[in-house]
ChimeraX commands (.cxc) that place a marker at each C-alpha (Angstrom):
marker #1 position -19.97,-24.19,-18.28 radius 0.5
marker #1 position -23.04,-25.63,-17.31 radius 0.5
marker #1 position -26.17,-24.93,-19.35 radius 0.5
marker #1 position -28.45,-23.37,-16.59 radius 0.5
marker #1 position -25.33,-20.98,-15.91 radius 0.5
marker #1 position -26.62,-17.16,-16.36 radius 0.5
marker #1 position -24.62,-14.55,-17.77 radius 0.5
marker #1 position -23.49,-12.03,-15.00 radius 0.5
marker #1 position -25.33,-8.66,-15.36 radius 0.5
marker #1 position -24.33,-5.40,-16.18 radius 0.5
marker #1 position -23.09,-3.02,-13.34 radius 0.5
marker #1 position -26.29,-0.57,-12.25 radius 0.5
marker #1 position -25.10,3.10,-13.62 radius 0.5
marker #1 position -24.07,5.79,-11.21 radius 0.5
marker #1 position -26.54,8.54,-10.50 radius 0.5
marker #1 position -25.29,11.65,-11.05 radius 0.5
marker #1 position -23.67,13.80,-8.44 radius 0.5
marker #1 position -25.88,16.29,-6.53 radius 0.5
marker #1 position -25.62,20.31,-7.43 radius 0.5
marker #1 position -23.82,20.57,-3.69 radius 0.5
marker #1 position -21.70,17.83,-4.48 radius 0.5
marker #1 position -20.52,19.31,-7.32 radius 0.5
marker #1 position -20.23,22.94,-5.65 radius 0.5
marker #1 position -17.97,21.73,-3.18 radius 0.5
marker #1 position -15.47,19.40,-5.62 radius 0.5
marker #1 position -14.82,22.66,-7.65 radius 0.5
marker #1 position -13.98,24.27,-4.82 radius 0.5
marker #1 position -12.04,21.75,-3.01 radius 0.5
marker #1 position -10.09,21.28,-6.69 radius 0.5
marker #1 position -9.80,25.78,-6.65 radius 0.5
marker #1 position -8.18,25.35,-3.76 radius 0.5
marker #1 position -6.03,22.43,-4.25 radius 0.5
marker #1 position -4.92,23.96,-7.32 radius 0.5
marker #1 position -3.77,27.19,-5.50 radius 0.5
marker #1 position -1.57,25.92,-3.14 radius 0.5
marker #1 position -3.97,26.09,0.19 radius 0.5
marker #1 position -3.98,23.18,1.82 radius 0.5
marker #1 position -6.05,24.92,4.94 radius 0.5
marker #1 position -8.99,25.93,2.90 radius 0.5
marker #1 position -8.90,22.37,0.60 radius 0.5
marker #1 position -9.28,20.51,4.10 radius 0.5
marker #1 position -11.89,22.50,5.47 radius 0.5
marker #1 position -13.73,21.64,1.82 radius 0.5
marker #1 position -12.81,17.77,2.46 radius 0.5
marker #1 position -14.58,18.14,5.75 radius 0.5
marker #1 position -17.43,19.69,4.54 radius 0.5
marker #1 position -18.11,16.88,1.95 radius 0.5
marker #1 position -18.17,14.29,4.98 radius 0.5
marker #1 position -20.81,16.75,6.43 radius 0.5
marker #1 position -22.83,16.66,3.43 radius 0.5
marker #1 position -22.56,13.24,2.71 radius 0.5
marker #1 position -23.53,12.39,6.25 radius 0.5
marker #1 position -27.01,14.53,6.16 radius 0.5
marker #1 position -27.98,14.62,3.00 radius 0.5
marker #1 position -27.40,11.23,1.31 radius 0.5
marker link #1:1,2 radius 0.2
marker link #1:2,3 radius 0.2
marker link #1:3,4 radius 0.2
marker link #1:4,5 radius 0.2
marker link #1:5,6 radius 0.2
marker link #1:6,7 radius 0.2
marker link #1:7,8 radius 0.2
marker link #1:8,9 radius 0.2
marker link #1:9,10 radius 0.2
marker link #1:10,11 radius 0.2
marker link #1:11,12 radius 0.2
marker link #1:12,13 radius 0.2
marker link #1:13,14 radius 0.2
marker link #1:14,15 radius 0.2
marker link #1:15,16 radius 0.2
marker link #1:16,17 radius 0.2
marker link #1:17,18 radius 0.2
marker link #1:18,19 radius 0.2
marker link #1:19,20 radius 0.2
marker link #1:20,21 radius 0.2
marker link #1:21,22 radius 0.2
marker link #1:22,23 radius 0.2
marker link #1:23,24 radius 0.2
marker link #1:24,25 radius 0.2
marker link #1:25,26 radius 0.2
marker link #1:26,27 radius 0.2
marker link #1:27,28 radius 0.2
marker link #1:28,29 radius 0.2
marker link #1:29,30 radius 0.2
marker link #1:30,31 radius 0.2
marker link #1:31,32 radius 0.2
marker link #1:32,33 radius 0.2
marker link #1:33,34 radius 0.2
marker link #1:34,35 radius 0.2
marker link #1:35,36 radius 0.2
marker link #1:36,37 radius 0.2
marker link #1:37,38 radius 0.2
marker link #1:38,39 radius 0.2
marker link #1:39,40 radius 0.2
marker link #1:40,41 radius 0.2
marker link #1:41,42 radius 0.2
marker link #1:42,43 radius 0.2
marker link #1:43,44 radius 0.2
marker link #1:44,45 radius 0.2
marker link #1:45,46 radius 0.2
marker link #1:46,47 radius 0.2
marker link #1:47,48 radius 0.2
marker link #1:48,49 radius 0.2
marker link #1:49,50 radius 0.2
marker link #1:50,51 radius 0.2
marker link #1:51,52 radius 0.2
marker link #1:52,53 radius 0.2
marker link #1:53,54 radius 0.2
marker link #1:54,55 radius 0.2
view
């Protein structure tokens, strides 16, 4: 290894997910968890939404 090699740095942390984020996992995971596939889409779908205009 040559001597003016640098050691690699450490990985930048993750923020934290946003309140709305977090609203719409535990709802996404409520519904997966009860069997309705209908509802747990419409929460996927609303994520991309959210992602799209707010971060």
């Amino acid at each position: 290894m040559p001597s003016a090699a640098l050691p690699p740095k450490a990985p930048t942390p993750r923020p934290a997910p946003c309140a709305e984020c977090r609203r719409i996992k535990e709802a996404y995971y409520a519904a997966s968890r009860a069997g309705n596939r209908t509802e747990a889409q419409q929460w996927i779908a609303a994520m991309g939404r959210h992602h799209r205009w707010v971060h």
